[in-house]
Biotite code that builds the C-alpha atoms (Angstrom):
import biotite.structure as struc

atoms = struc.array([
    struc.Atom([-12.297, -17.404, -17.471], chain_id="A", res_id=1, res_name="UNK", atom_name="CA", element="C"),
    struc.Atom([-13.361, -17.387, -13.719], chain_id="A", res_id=2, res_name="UNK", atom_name="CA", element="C"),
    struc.Atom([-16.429, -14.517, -12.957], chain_id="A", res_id=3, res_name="UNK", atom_name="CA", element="C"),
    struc.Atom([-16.688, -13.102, -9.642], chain_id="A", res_id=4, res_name="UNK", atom_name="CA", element="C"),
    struc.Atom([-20.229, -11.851, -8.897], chain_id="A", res_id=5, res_name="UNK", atom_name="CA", element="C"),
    struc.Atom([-18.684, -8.942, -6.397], chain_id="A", res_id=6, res_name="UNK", atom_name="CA", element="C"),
    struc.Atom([-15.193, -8.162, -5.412], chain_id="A", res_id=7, res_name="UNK", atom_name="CA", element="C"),
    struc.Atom([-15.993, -9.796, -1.946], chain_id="A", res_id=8, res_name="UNK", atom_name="CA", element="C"),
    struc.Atom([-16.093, -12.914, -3.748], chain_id="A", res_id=9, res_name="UNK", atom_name="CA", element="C"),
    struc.Atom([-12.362, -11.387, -5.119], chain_id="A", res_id=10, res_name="UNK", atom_name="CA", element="C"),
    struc.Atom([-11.366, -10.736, -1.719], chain_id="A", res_id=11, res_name="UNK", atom_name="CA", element="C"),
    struc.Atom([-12.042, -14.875, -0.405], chain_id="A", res_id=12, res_name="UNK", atom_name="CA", element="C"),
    struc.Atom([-9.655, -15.599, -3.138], chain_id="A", res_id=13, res_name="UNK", atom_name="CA", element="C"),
    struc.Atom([-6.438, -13.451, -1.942], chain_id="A", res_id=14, res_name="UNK", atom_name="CA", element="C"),
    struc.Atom([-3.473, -15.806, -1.981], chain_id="A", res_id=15, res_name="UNK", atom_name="CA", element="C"),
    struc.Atom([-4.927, -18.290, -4.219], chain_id="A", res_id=16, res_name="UNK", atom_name="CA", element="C"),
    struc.Atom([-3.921, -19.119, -8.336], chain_id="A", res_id=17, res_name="UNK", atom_name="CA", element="C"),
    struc.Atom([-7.062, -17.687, -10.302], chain_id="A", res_id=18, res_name="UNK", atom_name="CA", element="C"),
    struc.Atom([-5.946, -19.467, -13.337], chain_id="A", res_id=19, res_name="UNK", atom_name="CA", element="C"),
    struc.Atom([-2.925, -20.718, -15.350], chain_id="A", res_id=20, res_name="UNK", atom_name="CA", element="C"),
    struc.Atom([-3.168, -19.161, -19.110], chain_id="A", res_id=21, res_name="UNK", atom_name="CA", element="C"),
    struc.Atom([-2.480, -20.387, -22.805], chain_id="A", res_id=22, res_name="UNK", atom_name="CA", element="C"),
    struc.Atom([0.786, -20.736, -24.513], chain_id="A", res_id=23, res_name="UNK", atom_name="CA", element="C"),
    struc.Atom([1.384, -17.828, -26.537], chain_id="A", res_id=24, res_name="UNK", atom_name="CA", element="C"),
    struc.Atom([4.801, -17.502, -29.165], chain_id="A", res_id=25, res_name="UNK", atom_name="CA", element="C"),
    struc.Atom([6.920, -14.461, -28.871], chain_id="A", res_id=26, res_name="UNK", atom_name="CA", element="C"),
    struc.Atom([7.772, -14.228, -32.704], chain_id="A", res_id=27, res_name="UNK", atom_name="CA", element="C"),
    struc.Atom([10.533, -11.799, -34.376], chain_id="A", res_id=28, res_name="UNK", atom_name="CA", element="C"),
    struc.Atom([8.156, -9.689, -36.356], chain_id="A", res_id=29, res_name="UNK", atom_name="CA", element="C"),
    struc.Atom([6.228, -8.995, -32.555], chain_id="A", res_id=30, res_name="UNK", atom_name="CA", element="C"),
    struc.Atom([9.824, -7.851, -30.789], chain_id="A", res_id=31, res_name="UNK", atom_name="CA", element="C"),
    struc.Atom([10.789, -5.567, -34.681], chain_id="A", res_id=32, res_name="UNK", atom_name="CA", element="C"),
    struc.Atom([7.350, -3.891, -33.894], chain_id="A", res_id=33, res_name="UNK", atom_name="CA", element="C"),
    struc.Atom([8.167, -3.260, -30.385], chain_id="A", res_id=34, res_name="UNK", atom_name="CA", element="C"),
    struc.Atom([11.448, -1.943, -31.449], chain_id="A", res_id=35, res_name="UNK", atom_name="CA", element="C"),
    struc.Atom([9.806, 0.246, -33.870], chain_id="A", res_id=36, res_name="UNK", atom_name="CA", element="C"),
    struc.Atom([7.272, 1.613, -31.423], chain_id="A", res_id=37, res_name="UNK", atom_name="CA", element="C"),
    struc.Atom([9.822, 2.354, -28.595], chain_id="A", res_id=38, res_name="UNK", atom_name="CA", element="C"),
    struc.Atom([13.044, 3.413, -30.566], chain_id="A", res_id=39, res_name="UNK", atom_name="CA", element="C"),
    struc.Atom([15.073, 0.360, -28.579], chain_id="A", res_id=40, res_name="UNK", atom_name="CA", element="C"),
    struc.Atom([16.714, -1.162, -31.398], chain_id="A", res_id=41, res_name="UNK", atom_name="CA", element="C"),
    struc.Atom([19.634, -3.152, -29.054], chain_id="A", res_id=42, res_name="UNK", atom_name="CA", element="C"),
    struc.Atom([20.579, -5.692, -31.254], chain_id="A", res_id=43, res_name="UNK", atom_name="CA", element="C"),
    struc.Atom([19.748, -8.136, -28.893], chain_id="A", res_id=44, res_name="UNK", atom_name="CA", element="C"),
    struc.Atom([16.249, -7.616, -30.138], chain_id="A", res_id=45, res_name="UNK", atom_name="CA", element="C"),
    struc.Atom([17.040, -7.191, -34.008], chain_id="A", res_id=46, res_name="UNK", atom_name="CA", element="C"),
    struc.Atom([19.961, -8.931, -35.242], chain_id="A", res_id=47, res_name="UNK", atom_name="CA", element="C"),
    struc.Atom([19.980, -12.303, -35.211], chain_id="A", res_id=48, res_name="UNK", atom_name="CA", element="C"),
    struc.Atom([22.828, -12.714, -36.974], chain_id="A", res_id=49, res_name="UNK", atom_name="CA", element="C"),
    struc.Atom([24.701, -10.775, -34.316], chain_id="A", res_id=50, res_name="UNK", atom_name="CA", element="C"),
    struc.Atom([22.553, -11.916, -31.664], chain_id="A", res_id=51, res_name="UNK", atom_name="CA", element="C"),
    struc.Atom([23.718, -15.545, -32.452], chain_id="A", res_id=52, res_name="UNK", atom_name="CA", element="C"),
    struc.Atom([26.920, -15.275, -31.363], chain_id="A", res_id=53, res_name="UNK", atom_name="CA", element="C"),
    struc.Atom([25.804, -13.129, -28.019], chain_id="A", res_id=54, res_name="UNK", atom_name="CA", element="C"),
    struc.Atom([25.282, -14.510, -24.303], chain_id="A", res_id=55, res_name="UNK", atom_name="CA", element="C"),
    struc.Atom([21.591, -15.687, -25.299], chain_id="A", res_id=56, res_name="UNK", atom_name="CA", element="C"),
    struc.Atom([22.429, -17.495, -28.777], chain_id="A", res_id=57, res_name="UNK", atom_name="CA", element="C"),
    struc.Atom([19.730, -15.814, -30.123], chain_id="A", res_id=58, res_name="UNK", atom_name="CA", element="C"),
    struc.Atom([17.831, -12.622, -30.685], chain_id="A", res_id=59, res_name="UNK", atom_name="CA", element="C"),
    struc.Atom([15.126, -12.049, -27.206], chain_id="A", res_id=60, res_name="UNK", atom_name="CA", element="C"),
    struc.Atom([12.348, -10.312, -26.522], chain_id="A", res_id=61, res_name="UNK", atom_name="CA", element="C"),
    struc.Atom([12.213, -6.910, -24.914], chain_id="A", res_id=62, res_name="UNK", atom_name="CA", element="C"),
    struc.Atom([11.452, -7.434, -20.845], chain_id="A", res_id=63, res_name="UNK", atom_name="CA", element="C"),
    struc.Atom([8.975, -4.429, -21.854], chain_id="A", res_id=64, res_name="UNK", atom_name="CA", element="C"),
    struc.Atom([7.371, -6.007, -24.745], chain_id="A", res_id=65, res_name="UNK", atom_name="CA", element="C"),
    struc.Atom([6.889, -9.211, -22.341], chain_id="A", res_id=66, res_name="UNK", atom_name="CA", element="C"),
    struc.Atom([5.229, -6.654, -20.051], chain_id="A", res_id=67, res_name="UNK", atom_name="CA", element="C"),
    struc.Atom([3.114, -5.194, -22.302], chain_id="A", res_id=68, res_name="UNK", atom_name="CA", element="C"),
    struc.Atom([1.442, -8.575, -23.010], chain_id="A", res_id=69, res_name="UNK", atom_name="CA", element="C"),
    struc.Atom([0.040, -9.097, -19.939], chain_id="A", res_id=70, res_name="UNK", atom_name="CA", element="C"),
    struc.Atom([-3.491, -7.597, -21.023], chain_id="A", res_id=71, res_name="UNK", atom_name="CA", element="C"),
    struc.Atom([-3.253, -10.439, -24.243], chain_id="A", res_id=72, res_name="UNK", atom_name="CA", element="C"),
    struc.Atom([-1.460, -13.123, -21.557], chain_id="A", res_id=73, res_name="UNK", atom_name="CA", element="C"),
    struc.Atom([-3.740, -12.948, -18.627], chain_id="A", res_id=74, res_name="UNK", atom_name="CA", element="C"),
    struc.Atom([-6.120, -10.133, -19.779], chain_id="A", res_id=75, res_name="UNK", atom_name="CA", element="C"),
    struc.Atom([-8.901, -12.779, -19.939], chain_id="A", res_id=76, res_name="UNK", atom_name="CA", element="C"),
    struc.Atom([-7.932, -14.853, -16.637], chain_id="A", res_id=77, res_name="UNK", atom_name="CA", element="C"),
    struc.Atom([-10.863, -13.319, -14.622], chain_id="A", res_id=78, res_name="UNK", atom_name="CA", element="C"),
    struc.Atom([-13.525, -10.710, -14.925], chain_id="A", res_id=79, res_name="UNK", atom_name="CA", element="C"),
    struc.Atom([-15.794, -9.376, -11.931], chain_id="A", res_id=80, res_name="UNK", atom_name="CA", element="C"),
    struc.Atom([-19.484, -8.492, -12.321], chain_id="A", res_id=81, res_name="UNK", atom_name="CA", element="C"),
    struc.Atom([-20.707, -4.886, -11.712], chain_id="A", res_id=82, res_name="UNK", atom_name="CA", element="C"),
    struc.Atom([-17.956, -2.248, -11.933], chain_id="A", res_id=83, res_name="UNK", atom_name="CA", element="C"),
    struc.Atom([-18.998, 0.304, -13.835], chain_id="A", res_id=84, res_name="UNK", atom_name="CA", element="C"),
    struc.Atom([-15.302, -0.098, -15.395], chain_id="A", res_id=85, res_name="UNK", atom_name="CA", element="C"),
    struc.Atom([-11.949, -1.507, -14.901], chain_id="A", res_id=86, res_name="UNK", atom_name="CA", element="C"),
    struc.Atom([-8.740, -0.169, -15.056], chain_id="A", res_id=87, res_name="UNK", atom_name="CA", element="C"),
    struc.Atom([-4.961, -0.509, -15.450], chain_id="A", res_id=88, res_name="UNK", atom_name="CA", element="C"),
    struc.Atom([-4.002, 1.176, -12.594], chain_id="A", res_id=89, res_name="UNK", atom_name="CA", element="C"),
    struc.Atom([-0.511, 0.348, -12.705], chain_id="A", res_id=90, res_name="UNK", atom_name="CA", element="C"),
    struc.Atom([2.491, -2.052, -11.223], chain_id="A", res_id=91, res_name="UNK", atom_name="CA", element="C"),
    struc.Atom([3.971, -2.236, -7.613], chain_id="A", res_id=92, res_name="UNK", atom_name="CA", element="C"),
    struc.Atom([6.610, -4.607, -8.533], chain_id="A", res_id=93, res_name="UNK", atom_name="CA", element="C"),
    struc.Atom([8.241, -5.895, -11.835], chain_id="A", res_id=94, res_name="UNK", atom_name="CA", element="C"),
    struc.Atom([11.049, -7.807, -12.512], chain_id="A", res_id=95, res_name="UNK", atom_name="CA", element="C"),
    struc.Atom([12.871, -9.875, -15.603], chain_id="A", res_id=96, res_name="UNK", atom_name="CA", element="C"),
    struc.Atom([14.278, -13.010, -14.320], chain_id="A", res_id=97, res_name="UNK", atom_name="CA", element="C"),
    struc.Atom([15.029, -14.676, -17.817], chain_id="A", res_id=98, res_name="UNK", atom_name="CA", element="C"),
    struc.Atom([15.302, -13.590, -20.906], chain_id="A", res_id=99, res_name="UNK", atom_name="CA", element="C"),
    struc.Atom([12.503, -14.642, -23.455], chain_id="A", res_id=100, res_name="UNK", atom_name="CA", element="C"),
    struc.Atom([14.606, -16.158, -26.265], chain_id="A", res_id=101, res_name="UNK", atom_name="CA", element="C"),
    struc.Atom([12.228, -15.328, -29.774], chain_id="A", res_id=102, res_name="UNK", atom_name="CA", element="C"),
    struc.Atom([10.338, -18.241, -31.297], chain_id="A", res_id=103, res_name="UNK", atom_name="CA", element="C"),
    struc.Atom([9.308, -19.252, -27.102], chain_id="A", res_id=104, res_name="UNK", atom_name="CA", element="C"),
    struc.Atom([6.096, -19.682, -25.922], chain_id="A", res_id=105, res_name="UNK", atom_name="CA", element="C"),
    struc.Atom([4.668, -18.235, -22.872], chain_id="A", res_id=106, res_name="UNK", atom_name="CA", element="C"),
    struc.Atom([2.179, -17.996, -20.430], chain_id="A", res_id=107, res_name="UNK", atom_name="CA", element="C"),
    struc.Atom([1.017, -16.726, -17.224], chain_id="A", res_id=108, res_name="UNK", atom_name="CA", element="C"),
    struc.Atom([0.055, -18.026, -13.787], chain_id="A", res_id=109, res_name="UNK", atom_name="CA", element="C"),
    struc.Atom([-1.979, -15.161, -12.113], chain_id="A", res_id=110, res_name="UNK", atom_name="CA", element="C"),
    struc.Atom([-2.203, -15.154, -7.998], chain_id="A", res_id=111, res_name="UNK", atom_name="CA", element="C"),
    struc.Atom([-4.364, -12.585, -5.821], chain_id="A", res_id=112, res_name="UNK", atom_name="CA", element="C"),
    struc.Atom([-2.911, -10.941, -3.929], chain_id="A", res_id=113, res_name="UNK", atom_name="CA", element="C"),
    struc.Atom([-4.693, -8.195, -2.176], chain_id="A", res_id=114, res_name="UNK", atom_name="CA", element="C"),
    struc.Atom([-8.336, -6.630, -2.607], chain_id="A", res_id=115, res_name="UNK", atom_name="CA", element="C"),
    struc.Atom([-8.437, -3.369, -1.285], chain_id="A", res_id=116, res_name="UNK", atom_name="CA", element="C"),
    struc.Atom([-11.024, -0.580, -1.274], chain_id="A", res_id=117, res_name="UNK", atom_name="CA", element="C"),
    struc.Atom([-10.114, 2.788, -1.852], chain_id="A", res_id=118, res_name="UNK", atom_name="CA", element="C"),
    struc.Atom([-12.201, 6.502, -2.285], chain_id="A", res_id=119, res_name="UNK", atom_name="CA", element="C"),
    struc.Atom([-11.687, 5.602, -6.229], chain_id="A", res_id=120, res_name="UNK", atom_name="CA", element="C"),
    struc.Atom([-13.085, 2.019, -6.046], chain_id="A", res_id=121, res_name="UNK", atom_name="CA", element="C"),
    struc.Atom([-11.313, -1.763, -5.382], chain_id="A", res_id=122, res_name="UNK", atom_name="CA", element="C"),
    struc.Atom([-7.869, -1.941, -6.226], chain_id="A", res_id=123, res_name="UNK", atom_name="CA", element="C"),
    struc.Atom([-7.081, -5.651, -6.916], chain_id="A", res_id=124, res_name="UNK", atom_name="CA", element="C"),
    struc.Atom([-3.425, -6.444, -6.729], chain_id="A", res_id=125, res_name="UNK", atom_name="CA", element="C"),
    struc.Atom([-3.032, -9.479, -9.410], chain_id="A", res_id=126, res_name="UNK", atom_name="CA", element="C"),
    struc.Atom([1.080, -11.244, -9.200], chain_id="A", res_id=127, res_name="UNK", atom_name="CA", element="C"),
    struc.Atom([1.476, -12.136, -12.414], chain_id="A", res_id=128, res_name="UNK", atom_name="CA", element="C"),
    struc.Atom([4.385, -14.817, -13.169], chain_id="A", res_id=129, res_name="UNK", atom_name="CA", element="C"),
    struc.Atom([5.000, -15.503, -16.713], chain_id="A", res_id=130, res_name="UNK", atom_name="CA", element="C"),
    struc.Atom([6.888, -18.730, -17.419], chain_id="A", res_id=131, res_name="UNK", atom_name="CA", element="C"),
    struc.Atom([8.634, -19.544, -20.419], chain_id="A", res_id=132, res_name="UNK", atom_name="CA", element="C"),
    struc.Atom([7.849, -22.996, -21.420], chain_id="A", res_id=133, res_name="UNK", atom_name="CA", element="C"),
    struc.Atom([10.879, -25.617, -20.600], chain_id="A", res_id=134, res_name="UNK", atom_name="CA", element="C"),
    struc.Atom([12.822, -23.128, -18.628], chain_id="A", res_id=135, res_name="UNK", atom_name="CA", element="C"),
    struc.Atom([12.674, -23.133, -14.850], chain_id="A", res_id=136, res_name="UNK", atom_name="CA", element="C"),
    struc.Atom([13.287, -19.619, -14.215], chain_id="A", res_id=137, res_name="UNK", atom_name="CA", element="C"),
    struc.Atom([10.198, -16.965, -14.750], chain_id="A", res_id=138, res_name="UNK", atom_name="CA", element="C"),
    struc.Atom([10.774, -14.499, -17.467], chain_id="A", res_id=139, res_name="UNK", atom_name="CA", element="C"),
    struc.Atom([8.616, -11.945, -15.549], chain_id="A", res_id=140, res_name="UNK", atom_name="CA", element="C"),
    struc.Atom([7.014, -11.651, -12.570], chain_id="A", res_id=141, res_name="UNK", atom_name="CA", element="C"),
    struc.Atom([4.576, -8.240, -11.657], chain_id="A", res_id=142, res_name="UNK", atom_name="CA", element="C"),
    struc.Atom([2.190, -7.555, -9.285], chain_id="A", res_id=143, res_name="UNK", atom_name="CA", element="C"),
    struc.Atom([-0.191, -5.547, -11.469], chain_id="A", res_id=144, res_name="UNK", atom_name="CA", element="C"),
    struc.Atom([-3.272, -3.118, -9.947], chain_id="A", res_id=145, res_name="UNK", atom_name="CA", element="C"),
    struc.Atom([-6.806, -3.164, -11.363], chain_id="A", res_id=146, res_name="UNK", atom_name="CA", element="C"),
    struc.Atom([-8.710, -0.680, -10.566], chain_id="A", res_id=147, res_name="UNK", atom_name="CA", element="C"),
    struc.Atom([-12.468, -1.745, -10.290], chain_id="A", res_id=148, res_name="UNK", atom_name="CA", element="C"),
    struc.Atom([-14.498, 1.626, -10.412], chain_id="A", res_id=149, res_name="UNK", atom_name="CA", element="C"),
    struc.Atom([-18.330, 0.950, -9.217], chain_id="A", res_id=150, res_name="UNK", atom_name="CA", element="C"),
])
């Protein structure tokens, strides 16, 4: 994990790679959970019976449950030293290039890309690409806010 000592430090770092993360497996029981939590039982998610003779050959993971990894994915990438606290602030941008088929691994390549201060604190605008290992083709890509409140 990389540790800023200020977010100026942040800010000399806009447009670089802060780090490249584990492999992590997407397994069934995590998307049946998801579809539990969320009501989204498509069968795309649950049956892989069914899901076995559909356009992915197999049963894939929710683009939202890929989302909602991000804090276990790159949640760890970097840290900054003296905000009181920091927060999920939110997403500018997400998209689902590729379907993650269950039983992949994945990980995520985290780029800065803006530093900003604001009346609430530093907003620090992290693009988040998460590959799928062996496929060319991101299965998500977000630019995700945290809010550093000092």
């Amino acid at each position: 994990m990389k540790t800023f000592r200020s977010y100026t430090e942040v800010s000399a770092c806009v447009g670089q790679e802060v780090a490249v993360t584990d492999w992590i497996t997407i397994t069934q029981e995590q998307v049946n959970l998801f579809a539990q939590a969320t009501g989204d039982h498509q069968w795309i998610h649950t049956d892989a019976q069914r899901a076995a003779q559909g356009p992915f050959g197999a049963t894939i993971a929710h683009g939202y449950l890929t989302l909602s990894l991000l804090p276990v994915i790159a949640g760890g990438i970097f840290t900054v030293e003296g905000p009181k606290m920091v927060i999920n602030y939110g997403a500018n941008k997400v998209r689902f290039p590729h379907p993650v088929p269950v039983g992949s691994r994945i990980r995520s390549n985290a780029v800065i890309t803006s530093v900003e201060e604001t009346k609430a604190g530093v907003n620090v605008v992290v693009t988040n690409t998460v590959e799928i290992e062996g496929v060319e083709k991101p299965a998500l890509v977000s630019e995700n806010i945290r809010l550093l409140v000092y």
